[in-house]
Steps between C-alpha positions, in 0.01 A plus 500: 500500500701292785813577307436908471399519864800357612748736255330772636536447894852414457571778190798625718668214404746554208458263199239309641256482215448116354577514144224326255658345183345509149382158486152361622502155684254258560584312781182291557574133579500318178542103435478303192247225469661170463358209286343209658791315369901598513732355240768290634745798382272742724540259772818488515556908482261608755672209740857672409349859585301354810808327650781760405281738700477284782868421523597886450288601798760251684826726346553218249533743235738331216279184559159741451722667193541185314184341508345826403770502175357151410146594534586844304646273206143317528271749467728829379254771507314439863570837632450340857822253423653866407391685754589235820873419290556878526399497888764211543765631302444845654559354879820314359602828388529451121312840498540549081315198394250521785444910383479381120235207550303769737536758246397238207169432700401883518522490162297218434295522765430831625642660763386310806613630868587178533805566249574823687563303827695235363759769330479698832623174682765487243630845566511434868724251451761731253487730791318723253237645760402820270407318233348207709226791644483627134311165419333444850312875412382320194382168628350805791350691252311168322338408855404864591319515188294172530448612865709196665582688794616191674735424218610847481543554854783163465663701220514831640672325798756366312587863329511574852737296601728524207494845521606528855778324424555661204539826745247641282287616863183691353440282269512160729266725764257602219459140397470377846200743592370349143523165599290546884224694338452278258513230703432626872597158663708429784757356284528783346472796759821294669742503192436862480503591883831319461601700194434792694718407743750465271479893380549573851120651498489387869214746604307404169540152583312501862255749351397310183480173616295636829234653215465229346419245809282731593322483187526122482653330789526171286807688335673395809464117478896450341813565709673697229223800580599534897865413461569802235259692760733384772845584326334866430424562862801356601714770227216765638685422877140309609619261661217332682346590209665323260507131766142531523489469092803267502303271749155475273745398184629252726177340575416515091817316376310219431334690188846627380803253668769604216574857782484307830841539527508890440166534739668316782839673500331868461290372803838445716630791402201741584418289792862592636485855424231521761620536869371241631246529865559311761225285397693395115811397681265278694306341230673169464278468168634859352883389577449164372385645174781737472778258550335241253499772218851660540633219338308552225652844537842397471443281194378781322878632454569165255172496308351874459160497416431677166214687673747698657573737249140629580603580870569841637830570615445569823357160611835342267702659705320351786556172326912567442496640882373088559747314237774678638430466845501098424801478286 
């Protein structure tokens, strides 16, 4: 029912329907029951598997590879030794064998979403973003069906994302509006304010994210949420406007410290668009603040943040107007 309602507010949307595949999933947690007591073979496998995940997780990934091939001549058939030696080899880029394995363990297995991520990941990395989203819908589909809306709400993200930069821009926006009302958190309702942003749907922007604190004001406890809010006003020619949101992202970086460098030079540059009174030019505090962030202004002409791709042109130029200025 969650999934029609939201097709039909946003039916103006071209190609937004989420294809179902032919297969049904069960995506309950399972585990297998282990005996009181492990052979020293056994042993030794599930300390192979336990340690080459630990040592992947710190980019060691030929070290995680081999101990997973030793453990894999152990105990051939564990589809979990399968299934983690195609994760590895997939982020090394050795995308055929890590495709066959995954491909081996649908078979065998059944097709679990988990197998549909893992190939999706593999994708991504042979810049093959169509076919990526292809097998993100189906890992989509499994968790819409065993209504794991938080699950599903990751995924849809994801085609999102891929999509968007992919150019394909219905799609990411239909996926994005999937992903918040399945999952109407704050996280969420700031990646797609921000995506918003990014379609230049300025007005949209302000308006949407308004409704929604006004529906739940909790919505507004991550910086992302005021900061795309901010960037829309600014685009909209609210200026005051958009420092007022700039300045309440400021005070949340704590929650979210990966933008603090986007949030603090969009507050320079709005905070210099407006005249300032009598009063600003004799706020030592104010001016203090202003000449402490310009450098962080500057710097941004050597290391662009990626988040900048999602900013509207008119506050860029603002930012190129700056980097000149200091060159």
């Amino acid at each position: 029912m969650m999934r029609a309602f939201i097709c039909a507010v946003f039916v103006l949307l071209v190609g937004c329907a989420v294809p179902r595949s032919n297969y049904d999933f069960s995506v309950a947690a399972t585990g297998a029951d282990l005996s009181e007591f492990l052979s020293s073979n056994e042993l030794l496998v599930s300390g192979l598997v336990s340690e080459s995940i630990s040592i992947a997780g710190r980019g060691r990934l030929f070290d995680a590879e081999s101990r997973l091939r030793r453990a894999l001549l152990l105990s051939p058939g564990d589809p979990v030794i399968r299934y983690n030696l195609a994760v590895v080899l997939g982020q090394q880029g050795y995308a055929e064998e890590a495709l066959e394995l995954l491909q081996q363990l649908r078979h065998s297995q059944g097709d679990h979403p988990r197998y549909a991520l893992a190939m999706a990941d593999v994708y991504v990395g042979q810049k093959q973003l169509g076919t990526a989203r292809e097998q993100l819908k189906l890992a989509f589909d499994a968790y819409s069906r065993a209504q794991n809306w938080a699950q599903a709400a990751i995924v849809a993200r994801s085609i999102s994302n891929l999509a968007f930069a992919d150019g394909a821009e219905q799609e990411s926006l239909c996926y994005s509006y999937e992903a918040f009302f399945l999952d109407p958190t704050a996280t969420q309702l700031g990646y797609h304010a921000s995506l918003l942003v990014a379609l230049h749907q300025y007005t949209a922007t302000d308006a949407f994210v308004g409704e929604q604190l006004g529906l739940n004001s909790a919505l507004g406890a991550v910086p992302r949420v005021h900061f795309a809010r901010a960037l829309a006003r600014a685009a909209l020619g609210n200026t005051k406007g958009a420092v007022e949101e700039v300045e309440v992202a400021q005070d949340l970086l704590a929650q979210d410290p990966e933008i603090g460098a986007e949030v603090n030079v969009a507050w320079w540059l709005f905070k210099n668009e407006i005249p300032q009174t009598p009063e600003d030019q004799e706020d030592l505090k104010l001016q203090e603040s202003l000449e402490a962030v310009l450098p962080e202004v500057l710097r941004f002409k050597e290391k662009p943040s990626y988040g900048l791709v999602r900013w509207p042109p008119k506050v860029l130029a603002l930012l190129e107007a700056v980097l000149k200025s200091g060159e």
